[in-house]
C-alpha positions in Angstrom: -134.7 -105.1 -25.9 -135.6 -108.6 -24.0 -139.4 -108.1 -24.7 -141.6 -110.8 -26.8 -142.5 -110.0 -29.7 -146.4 -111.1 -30.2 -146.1 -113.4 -33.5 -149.1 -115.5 -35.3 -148.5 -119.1 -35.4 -147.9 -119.5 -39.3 -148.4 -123.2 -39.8 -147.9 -126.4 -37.4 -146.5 -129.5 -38.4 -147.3 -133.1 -36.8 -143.6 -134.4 -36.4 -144.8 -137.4 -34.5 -147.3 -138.3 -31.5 -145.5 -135.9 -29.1 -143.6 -133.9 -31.3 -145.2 -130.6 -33.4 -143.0 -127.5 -35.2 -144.5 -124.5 -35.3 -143.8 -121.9 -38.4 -143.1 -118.0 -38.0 -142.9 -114.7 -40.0 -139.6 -114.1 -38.4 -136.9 -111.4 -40.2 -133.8 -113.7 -40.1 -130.8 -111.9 -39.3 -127.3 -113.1 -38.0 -129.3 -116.5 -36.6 -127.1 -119.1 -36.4 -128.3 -122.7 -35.7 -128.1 -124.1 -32.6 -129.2 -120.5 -30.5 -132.6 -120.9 -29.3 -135.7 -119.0 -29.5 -137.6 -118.1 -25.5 -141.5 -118.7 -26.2 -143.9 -117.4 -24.1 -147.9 -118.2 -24.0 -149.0 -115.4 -21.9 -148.2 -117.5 -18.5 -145.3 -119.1 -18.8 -141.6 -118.7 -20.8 -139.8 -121.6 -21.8 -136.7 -122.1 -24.4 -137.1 -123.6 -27.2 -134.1 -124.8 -29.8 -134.8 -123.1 -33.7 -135.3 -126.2 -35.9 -136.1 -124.3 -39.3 -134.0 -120.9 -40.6 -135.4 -119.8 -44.0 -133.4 -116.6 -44.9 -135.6 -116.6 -47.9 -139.2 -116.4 -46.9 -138.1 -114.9 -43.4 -139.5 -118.0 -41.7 -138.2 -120.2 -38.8 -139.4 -123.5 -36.8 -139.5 -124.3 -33.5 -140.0 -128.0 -32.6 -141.2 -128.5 -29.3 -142.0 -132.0 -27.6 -145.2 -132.6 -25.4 -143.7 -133.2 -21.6 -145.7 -131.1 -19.3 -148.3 -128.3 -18.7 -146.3 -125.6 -20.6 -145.5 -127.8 -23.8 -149.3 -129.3 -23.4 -150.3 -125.8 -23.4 -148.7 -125.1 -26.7 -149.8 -127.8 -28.5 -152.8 -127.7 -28.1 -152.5 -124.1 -30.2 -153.3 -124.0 -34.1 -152.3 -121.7 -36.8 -153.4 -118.1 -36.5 -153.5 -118.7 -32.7 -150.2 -116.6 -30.5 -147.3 -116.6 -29.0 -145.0 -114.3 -28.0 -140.7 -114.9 -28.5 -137.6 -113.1 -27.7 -134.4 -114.4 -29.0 -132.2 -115.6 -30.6 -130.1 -116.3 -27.7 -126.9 -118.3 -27.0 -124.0 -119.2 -29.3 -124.7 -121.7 -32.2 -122.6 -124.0 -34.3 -119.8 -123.0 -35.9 -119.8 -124.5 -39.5 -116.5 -125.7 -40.7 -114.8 -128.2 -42.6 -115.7 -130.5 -45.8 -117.1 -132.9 -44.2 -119.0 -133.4 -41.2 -120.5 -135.7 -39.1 -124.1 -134.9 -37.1 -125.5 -136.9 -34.4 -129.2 -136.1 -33.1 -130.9 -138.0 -30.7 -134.9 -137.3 -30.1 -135.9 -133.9 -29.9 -132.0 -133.4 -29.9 -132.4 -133.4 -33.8 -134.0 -129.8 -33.5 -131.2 -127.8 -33.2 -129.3 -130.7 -35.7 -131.7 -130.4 -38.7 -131.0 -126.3 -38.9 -127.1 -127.1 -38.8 -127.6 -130.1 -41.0 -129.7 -127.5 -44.0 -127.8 -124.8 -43.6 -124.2 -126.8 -44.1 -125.9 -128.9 -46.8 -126.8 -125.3 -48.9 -122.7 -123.9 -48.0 -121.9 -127.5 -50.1 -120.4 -129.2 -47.4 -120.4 -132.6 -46.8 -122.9 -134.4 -44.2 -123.6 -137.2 -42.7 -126.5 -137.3 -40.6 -127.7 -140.1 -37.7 -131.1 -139.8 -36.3 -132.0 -141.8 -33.7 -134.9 -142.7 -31.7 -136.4 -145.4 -29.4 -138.6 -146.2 -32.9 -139.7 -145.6 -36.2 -142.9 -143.3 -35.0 -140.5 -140.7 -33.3 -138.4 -140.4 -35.4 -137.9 -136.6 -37.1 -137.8 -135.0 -39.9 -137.7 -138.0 -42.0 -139.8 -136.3 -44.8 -138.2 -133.4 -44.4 -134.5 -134.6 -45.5 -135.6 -136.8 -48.6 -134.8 -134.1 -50.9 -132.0 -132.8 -48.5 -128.2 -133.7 -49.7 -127.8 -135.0 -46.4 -126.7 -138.3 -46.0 -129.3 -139.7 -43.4 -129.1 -142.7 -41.8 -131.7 -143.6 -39.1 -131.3 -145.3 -35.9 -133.4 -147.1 -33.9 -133.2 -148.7 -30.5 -135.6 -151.8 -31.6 -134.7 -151.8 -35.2 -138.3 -151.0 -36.8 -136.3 -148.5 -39.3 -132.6 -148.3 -40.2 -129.7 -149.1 -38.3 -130.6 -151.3 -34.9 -128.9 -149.9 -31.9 -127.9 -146.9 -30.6 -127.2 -143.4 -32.3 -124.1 -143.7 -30.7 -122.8 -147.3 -31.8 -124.3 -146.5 -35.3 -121.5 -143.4 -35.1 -118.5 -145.7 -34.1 -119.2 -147.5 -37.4 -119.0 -144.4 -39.3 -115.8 -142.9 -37.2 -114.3 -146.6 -38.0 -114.6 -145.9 -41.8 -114.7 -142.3 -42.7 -112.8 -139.6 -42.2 -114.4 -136.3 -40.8 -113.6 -132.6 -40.5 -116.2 -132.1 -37.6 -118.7 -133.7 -35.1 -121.6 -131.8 -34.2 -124.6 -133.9 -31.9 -127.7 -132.8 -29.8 -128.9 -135.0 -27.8 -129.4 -137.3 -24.3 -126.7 -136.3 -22.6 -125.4 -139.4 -21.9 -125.0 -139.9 -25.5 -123.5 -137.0 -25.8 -120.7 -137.7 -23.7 -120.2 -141.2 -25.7 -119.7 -138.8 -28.4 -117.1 -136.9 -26.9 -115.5 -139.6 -25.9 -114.9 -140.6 -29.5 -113.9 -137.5 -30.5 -111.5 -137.5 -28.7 -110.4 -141.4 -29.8 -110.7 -140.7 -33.7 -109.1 -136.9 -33.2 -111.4 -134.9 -34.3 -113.2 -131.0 -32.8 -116.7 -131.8 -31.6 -119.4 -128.8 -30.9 -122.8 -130.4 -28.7 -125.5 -128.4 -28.1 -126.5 -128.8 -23.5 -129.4 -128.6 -22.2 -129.6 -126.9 -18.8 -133.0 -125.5 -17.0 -133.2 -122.2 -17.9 -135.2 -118.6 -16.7 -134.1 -115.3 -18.2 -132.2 -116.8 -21.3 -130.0 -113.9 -21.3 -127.3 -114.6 -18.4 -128.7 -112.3 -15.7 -130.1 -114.7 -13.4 -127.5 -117.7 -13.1 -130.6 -121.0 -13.2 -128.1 -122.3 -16.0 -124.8 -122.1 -14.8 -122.8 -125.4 -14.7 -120.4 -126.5 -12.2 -117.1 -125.6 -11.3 -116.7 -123.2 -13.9 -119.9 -121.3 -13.4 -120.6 -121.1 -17.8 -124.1 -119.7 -18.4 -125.4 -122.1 -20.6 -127.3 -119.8 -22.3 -124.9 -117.2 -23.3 -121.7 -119.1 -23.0 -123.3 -122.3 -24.5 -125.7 -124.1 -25.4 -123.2 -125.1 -28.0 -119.6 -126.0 -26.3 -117.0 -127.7 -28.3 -115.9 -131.1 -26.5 -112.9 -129.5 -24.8 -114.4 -127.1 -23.3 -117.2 -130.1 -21.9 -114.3 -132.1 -20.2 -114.0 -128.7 -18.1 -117.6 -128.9 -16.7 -117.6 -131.5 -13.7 -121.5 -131.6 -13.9 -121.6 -133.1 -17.7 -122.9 -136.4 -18.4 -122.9 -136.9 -14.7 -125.9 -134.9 -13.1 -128.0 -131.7 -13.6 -130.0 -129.2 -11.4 -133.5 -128.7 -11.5 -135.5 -125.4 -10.8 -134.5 -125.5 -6.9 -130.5 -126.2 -7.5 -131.2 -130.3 -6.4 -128.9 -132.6 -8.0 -130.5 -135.1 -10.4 -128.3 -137.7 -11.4 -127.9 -138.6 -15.3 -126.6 -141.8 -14.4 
């Protein structure tokens, strides 16, 4: 069944300035990070990436940046207030290897952080870039002290960590270490930086695309991508970087709600 389920907001968390995660009772079963969560607030449905699994208390996040009326709409709800979701949907990450690299940029790190803890607890390996404009949106930062993550920040005016670009601060690692697996959210212009070194140092990629979506579930075709006609939200969000050089539209342009090319360029 595709019906939301009415949940109570649990707990919310001030990530940053435009940035909350909100906390559900959720029975966590065969979720896989990267799939995504459709959250409705009785007049509108959007999706929304899963940024927390717990297994153990039956909990998971969903961190959602303030852009418009829908996201406005959310946060400006508190815990005990409700929402309704359906989901998961999509396919996730694949975990694999010994050691991995992750790249999240901006609210890209959503779908990153729930990889990043859950191949953390399987004993793997991880080396984690978050990047942001600045030190004030960047996420999470609390969150991975006592993670065995290796975090390194990355910001674009160098008021915390590395001074540059998520992607450039990547390169350096790529240079110097050797890695089983790259796994990035993100702009998608980064993103396709990304896959470009992948494809220099050798290794698989999986990146999680963003695509305007409606149903969530395949049926209505808002999220297909050009030529290939992949519903990004069954056949993706997550692609791995081979299948990406087979999508004409990637790091190129995207459609909006009417089909109208927007340029990413």
């Amino acid at each position: 069944m595709h019906v939301p389920k009415i949940v109570e907001i649990k707990k919310v968390i001030l990530e940053t300035k435009t940035v909350k995660t909100f906390i559900f009772d959720w029975k966590v079963e065969n979720m896989v990070p990267g799939q995504f969560m459709m959250v409705w607030n009785f007049q509108d449905e959007k999706p929304m990436s899963i940024s927390l699994i717990d297994p153990i208390r039956n909990e998971i996040g969903i961190s959602i940046k303030k852009v418009g009326e829908f996201t406005e709409a959310v946060h400006s709800l508190e815990a005990g207030d409700k929402l309704g979701l359906r989901g998961p949907y999509g396919r996730g990450f694949k975990i694999m290897g010994s050691k991995i690299l992750a790249v999240g940029g901006g609210i890209g790190m959503a779908p990153i952080s729930a990889f990043v803890e859950e191949a953390s607890k399987r004993g793997l390996e991880v080396d984690l870039v978050s990047a942001a404009p600045t030190r004030e949106e960047l996420l999470f930062l609390d969150r991975f002290k006592n993670n065995k993550a290796n975090l390194k920040s990355c910001t674009d005016d160098g008021s915390h960590g590395f001074c540059g670009f998520g992607t450039e601060l990547a390169e350096e690692l790529l240079k110097n270490e050797r890695y089983h697996m790259l796994v990035a959210c993100g702009p998608e212009i980064m993103m396709k930086k990304l896959v470009e070194m992948a494809d220099k140092y050798k290794i698989p990629a999986q990146l999680s695309l963003e695509r305007y979506m409606k149903c969530g579930i395949g049926i209505c075709g808002q999220c297909c991508v050009d030529d290939l006609g992949w519903r990004v939200c069954v056949e993706g969000p997550v692609f791995w970087s081979d299948e990406l050089k087979l999508i004409t539209e990637f790091g190129k342009y995207r459609r909006d709600a009417s089909g109208i090319k927007h340029s990413l360029l």
